[in-house]
C-alpha positions as CSV (number, residue, x, y, z in Angstrom):
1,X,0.0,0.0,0.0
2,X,1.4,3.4,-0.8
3,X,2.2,6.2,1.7
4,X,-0.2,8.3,-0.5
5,X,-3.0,5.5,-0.5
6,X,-2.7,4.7,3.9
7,X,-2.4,8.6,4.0
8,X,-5.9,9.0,2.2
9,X,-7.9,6.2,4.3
10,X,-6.1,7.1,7.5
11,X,-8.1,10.4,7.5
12,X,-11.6,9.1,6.8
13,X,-12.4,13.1,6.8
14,X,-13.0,12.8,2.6
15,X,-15.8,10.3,3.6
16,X,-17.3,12.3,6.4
17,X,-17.1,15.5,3.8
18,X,-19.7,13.5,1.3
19,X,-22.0,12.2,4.0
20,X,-22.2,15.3,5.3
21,X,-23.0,16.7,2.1
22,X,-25.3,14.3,0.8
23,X,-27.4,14.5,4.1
24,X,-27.7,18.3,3.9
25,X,-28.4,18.7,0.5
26,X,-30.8,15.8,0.5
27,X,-32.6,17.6,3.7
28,X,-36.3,19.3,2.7
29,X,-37.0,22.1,4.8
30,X,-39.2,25.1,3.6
31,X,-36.5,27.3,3.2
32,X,-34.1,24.6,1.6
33,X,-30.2,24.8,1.8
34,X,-27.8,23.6,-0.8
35,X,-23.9,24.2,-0.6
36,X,-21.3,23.7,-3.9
37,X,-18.8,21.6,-2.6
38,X,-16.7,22.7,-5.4
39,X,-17.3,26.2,-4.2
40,X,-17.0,26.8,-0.6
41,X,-15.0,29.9,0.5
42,X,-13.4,30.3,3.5
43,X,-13.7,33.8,5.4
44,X,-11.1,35.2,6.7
45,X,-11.1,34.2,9.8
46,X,-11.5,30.7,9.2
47,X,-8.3,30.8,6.5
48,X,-6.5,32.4,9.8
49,X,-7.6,29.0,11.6
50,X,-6.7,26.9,9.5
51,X,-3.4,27.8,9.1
52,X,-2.4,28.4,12.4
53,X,-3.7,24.7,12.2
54,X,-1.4,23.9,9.8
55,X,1.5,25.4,11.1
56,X,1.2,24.3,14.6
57,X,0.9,20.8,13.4
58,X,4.1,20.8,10.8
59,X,5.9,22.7,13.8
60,X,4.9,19.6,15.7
61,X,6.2,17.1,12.8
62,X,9.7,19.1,12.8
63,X,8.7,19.3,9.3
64,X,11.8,21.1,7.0
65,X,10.8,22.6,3.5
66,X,7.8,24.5,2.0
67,X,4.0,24.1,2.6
68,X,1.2,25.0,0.5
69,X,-2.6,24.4,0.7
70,X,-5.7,25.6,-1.3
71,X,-9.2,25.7,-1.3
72,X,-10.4,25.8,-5.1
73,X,-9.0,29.9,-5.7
74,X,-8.4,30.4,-2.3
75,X,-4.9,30.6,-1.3
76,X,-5.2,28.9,2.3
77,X,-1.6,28.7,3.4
78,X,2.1,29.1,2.6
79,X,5.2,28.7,4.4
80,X,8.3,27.9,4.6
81,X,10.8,25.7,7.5
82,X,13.9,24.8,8.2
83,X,17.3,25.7,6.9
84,X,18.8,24.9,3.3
85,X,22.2,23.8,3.8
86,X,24.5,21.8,6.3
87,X,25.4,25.0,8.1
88,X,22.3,25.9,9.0
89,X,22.6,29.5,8.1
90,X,20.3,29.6,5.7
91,X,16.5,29.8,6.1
92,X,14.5,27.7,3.5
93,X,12.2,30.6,1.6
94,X,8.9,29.7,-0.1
95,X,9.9,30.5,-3.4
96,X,12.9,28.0,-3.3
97,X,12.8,24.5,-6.0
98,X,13.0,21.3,-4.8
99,X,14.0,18.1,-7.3
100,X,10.5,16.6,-7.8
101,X,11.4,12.7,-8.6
102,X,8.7,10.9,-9.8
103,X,6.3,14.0,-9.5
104,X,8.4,14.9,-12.6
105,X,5.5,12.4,-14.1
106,X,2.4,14.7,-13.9
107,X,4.1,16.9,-16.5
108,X,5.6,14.5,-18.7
109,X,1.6,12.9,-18.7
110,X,0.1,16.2,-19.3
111,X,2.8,16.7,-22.2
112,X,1.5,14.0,-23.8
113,X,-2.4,15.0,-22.9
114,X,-1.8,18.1,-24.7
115,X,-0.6,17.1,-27.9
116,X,-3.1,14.3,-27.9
117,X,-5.8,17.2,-27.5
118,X,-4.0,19.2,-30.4
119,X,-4.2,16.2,-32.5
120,X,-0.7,15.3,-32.8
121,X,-0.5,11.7,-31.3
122,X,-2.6,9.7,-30.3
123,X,-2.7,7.2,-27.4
124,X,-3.6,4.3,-29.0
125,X,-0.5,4.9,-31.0
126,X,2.4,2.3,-30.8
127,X,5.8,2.5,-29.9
128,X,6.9,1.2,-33.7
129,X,5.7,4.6,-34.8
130,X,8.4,6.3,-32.7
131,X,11.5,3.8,-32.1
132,X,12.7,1.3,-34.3
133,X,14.7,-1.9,-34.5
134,X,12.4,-4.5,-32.1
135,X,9.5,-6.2,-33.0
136,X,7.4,-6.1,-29.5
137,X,6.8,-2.5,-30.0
138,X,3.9,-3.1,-31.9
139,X,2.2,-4.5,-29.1
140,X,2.7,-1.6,-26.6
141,X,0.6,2.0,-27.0
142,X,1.5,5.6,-25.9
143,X,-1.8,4.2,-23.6
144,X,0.3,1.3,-22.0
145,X,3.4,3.8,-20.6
146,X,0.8,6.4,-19.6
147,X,-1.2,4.4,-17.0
148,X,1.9,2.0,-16.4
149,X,0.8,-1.1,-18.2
150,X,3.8,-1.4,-20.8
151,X,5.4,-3.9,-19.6
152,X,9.0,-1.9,-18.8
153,X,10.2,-2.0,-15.8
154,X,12.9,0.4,-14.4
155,X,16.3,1.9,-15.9
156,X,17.5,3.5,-12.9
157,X,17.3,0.3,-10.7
158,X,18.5,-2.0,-13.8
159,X,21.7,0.6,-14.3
160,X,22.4,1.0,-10.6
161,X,22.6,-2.9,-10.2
162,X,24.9,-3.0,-12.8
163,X,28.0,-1.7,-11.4
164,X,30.0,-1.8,-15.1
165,X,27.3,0.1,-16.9
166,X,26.7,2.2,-13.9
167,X,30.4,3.2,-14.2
168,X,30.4,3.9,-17.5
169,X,27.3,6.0,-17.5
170,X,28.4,7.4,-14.2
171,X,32.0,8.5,-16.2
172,X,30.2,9.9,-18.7
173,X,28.0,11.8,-16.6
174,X,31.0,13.5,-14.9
175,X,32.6,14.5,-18.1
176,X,29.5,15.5,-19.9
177,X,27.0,16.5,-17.6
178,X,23.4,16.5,-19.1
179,X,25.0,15.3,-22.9
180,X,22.5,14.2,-25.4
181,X,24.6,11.2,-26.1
182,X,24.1,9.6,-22.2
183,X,20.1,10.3,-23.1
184,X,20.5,8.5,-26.2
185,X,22.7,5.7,-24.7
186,X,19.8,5.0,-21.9
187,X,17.3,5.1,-24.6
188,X,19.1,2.4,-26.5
189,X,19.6,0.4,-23.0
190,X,15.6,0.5,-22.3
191,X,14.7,-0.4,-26.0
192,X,17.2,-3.2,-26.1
193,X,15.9,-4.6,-22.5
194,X,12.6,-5.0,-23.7
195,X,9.4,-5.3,-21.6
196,X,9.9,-7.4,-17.9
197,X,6.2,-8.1,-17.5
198,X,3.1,-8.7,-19.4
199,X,1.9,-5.8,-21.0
200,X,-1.4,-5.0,-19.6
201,X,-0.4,-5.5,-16.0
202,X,0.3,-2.8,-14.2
203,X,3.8,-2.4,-12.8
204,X,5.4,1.2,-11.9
205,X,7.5,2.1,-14.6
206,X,10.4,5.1,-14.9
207,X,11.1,3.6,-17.9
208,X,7.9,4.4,-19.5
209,X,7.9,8.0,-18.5
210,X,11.7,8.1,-20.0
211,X,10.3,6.8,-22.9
212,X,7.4,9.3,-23.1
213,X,9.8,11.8,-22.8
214,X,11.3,10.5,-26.1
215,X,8.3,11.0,-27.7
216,X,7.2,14.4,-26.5
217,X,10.8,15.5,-27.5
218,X,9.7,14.9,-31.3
219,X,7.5,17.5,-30.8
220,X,10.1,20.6,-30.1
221,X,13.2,22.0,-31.5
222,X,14.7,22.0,-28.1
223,X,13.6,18.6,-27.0
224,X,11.5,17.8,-24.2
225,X,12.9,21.0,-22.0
226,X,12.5,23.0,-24.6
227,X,8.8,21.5,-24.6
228,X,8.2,22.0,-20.9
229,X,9.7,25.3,-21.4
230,X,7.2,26.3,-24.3
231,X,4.5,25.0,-22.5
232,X,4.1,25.1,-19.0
233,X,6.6,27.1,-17.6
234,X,6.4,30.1,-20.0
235,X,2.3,30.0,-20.4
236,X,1.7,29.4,-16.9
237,X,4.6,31.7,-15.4
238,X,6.3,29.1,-13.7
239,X,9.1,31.5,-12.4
240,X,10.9,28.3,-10.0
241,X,10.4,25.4,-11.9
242,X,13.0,24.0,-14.4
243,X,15.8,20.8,-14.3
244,X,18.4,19.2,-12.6
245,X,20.7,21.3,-14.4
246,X,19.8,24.6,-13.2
247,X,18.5,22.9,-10.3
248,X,18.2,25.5,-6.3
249,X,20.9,25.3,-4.5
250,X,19.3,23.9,-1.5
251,X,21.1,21.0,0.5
252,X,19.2,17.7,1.1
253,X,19.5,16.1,4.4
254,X,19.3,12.2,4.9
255,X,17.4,11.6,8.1
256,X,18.5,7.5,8.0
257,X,22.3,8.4,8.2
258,X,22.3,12.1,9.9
259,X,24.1,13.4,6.6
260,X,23.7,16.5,4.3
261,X,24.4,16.6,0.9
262,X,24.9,19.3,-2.0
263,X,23.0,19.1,-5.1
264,X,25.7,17.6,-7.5
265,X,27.2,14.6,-4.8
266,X,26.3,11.9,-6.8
267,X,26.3,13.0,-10.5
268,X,24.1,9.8,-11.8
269,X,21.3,10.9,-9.8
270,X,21.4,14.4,-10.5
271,X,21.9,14.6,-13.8
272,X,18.8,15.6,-16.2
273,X,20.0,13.6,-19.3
274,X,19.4,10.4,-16.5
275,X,16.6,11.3,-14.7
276,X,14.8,13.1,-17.9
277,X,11.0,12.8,-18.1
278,X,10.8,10.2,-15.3
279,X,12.4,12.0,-12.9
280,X,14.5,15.0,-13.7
281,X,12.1,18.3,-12.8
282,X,12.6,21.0,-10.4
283,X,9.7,23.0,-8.8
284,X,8.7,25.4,-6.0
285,X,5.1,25.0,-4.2
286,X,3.7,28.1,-5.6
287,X,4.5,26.4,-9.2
288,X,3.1,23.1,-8.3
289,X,-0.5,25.0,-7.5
290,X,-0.3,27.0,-10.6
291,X,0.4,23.7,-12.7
292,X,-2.9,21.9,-10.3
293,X,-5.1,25.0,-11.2
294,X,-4.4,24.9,-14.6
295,X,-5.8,21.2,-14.8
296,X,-9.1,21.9,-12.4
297,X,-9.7,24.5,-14.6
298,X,-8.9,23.0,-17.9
299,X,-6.1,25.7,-18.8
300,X,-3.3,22.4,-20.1
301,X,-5.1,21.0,-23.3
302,X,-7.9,22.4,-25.5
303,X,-11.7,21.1,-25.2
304,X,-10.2,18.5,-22.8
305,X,-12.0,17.7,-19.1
306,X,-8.0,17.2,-17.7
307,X,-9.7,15.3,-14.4
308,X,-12.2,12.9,-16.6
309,X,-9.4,12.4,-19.4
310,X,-7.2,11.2,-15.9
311,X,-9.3,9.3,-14.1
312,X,-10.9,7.5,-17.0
313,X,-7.5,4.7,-17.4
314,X,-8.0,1.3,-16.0
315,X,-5.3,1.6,-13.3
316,X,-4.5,3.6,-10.2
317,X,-1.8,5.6,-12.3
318,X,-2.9,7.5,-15.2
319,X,-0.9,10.9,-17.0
320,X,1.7,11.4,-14.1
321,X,-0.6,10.6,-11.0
322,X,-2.4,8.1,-8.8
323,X,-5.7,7.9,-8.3
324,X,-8.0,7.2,-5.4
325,X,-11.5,7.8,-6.3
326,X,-12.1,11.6,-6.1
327,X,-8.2,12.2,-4.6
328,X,-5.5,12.4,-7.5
329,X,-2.1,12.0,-5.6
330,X,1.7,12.9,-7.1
331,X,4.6,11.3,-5.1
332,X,8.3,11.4,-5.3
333,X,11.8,11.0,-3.9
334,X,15.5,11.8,-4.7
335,X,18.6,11.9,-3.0
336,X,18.3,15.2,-1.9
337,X,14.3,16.2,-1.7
338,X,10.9,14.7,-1.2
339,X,7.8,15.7,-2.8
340,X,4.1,15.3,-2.4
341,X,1.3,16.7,-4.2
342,X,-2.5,16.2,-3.4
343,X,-5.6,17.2,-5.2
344,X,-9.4,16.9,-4.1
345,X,-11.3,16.8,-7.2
346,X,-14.5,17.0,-5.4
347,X,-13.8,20.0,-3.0
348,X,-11.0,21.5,-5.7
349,X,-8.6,21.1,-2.7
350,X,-4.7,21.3,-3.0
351,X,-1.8,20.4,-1.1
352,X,1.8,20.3,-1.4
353,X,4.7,19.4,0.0
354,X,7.6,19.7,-0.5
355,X,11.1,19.0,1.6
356,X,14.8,18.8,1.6
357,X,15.0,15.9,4.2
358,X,14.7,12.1,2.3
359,X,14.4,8.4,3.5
360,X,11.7,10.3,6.0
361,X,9.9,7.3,8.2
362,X,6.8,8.8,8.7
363,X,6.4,11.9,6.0
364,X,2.9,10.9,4.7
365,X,1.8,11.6,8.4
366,X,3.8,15.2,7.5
367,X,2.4,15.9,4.0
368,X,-1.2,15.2,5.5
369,X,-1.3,17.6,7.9
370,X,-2.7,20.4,5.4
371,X,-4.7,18.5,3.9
372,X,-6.8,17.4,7.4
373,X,-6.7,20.5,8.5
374,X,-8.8,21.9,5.9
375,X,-11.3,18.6,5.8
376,X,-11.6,19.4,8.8
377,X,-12.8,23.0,8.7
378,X,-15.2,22.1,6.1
379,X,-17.0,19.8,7.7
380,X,-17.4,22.0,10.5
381,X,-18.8,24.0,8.2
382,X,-21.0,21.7,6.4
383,X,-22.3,20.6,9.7
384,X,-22.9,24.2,11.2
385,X,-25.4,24.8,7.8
386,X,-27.6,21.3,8.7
């Protein structure tokens, strides 16, 4: 069970918020009430609660990084904690970028969403139309690496278990950092590995979203940055949100061994032409909302409903994020940074979190603590109007 997953039921507060609901606006007095759950404003006194809610209880998880929650266009709360490098001299500010791992995945999928809406691919396209040289890619769509049913497993695990190709890579990385040729070199090793499960079966795949990448980058003169860069971060004024390579500067601290660690100390794993569409993104909070708001409110691909186009796959993973019934849920680690993103699609709430601590025991019982904090006002709320 993911963190994401025993985060969501641990709460039970989504459930509460629909029963609530659905007994209140089934209620027939003479002067009936209804309430738009996909509306509710807080005043400004209750936003004041709630994030004194919030902080007290991140305070309390000794929480290091940046904060943000959101309730549909209300900005609810942002902050920032902790320090951003070993010598602790330097507070952590709310506009700084964290490496997003596998959160990297939501734009990568939304890439793809947009030139399917724009007519350019289509899902149900296979992989033959896009790499050549092995027969099985016939049998696998653009649909299969989207909702993680390809069949690939993982480069990054395979290449790190390998110490000669990690070494070679690894030396390559250090002479060349972010090259074109160590991309094209990983796409040759994923194409040549084949498929490690049945395609149709869901497995978790990086090398699916590497692949994607691959594909979207067919689609710009500056490959797939120069696609992100064209559009997302310029059309949605992403000003902290870019790649490894002009990655923050901000430290990541390893709570399982006690040690700090600067952006570049282990090249493989910080190096964009590796990590690519799988993994290789940098964002700020503030960014990660905008990005959110722009798929509640249908702002990434024309006459497309973003939430029904996600949550209509056959899996828990569809276009870069998990689903769980009305929650859609990003999550992601690195070396260095940790990253979770939440989104209610039936309240149009958002949270995000984002720290420089890793191998964190307990952080889904961290990330949630915006997220309960504003079910939890809301149903106060709903209750108070039945």
């Amino acid at each position: 069970m993911t963190t994401a997953r025993k985060f969501i039921k641990a709460t039970g507060l989504a459930i509460s918020v629909i029963i609530i609901a659905s007994a209140f606006l089934g209620c027939s007095n003479k002067e009936e009430k209804t309430i738009d759950l996909k509306n509710i404003q807080l005043s400004e006194e209750q936003k004041s609660e709630v994030s004194n809610d919030i902080d007290s209880g991140l305070k309390e998880k000794s929480f290091s990084g940046t904060a943000y929650a959101g309730l549909n266009s209300q900005d609810i709360f942002l902050n920032s904690y902790g320090f951003s490098d070993n010598g602790k001299k330097e507070k952590i500010k709310n506009n700084k970028s964290y490496q997003l791992g596998s959160v990297t995945k939501i734009f990568t999928g939304l890439s793809i969403m947009k030139l399917e809406s724009e007519g350019k691919l289509k899902a149900s396209d296979t992989l033959d139309k896009y790499f050549s040289g092995y027969n099985y890619l016939k049998k696998i769509t653009i649909k299969n690496l989207l909702d993680m049913t390809s069949g690939f497993g993982s480069y990054l695990k395979d290449i790190s278990n390998d110490k000669e190709l990690y070494n070679k890579i690894n030396k390559k990385v250090k002479k060349n950092p972010n090259s074109i040729k160590v991309n094209k070199d990983i796409t040759k090793y994923v194409l040549k590995k084949g498929t490690e499960y049945e395609t149709g079966e869901y497995h978790y795949s990086n090398s699916g979203y590497f692949l994607l990448g691959k594909i979207i980058s067919r689609f710009s003169d500056n490959g797939f940055s120069g696609y992100i860069n064209d559009n997302f971060i310029k059309p949605l004024k992403l000003k902290n949100t870019g790649f490894l390579y002009n990655s923050a500067d901000i430290w990541g601290y390893n709570e399982k061994t006690g040690k700090w660690r600067k952006p570049a100390s282990i090249p493989f794993l910080n190096d964009t032409s590796v990590m690519y569409s799988s993994m290789g993104m940098t964002s700020s909070a503030e960014d990660l909302n905008k990005v959110i708001d722009a798929v509640l409110n249908n702002k990434i691909a024309k006459k497309t409903n973003c939430i029904n186009k996600i949550t209509s796959g056959k899996t828990k993973f569809n276009y870069g994020f998990y689903i769980d019934r009305n929650i859609l849920y990003a999550e992601g680690a690195t070396t260095l940074h940790t990253a979770y993103v939440f989104v209610d699609t039936e309240i149009l709430e958002k949270s995000v979190a984002l720290s420089n601590h890793t191998n964190i025991n307990s952080f889904e019982e961290t990330a949630k603590v915006s997220y309960n904090a504003i079910k939890s006002k809301i149903n106060g709320i709903l209750i108070e109007n039945t």
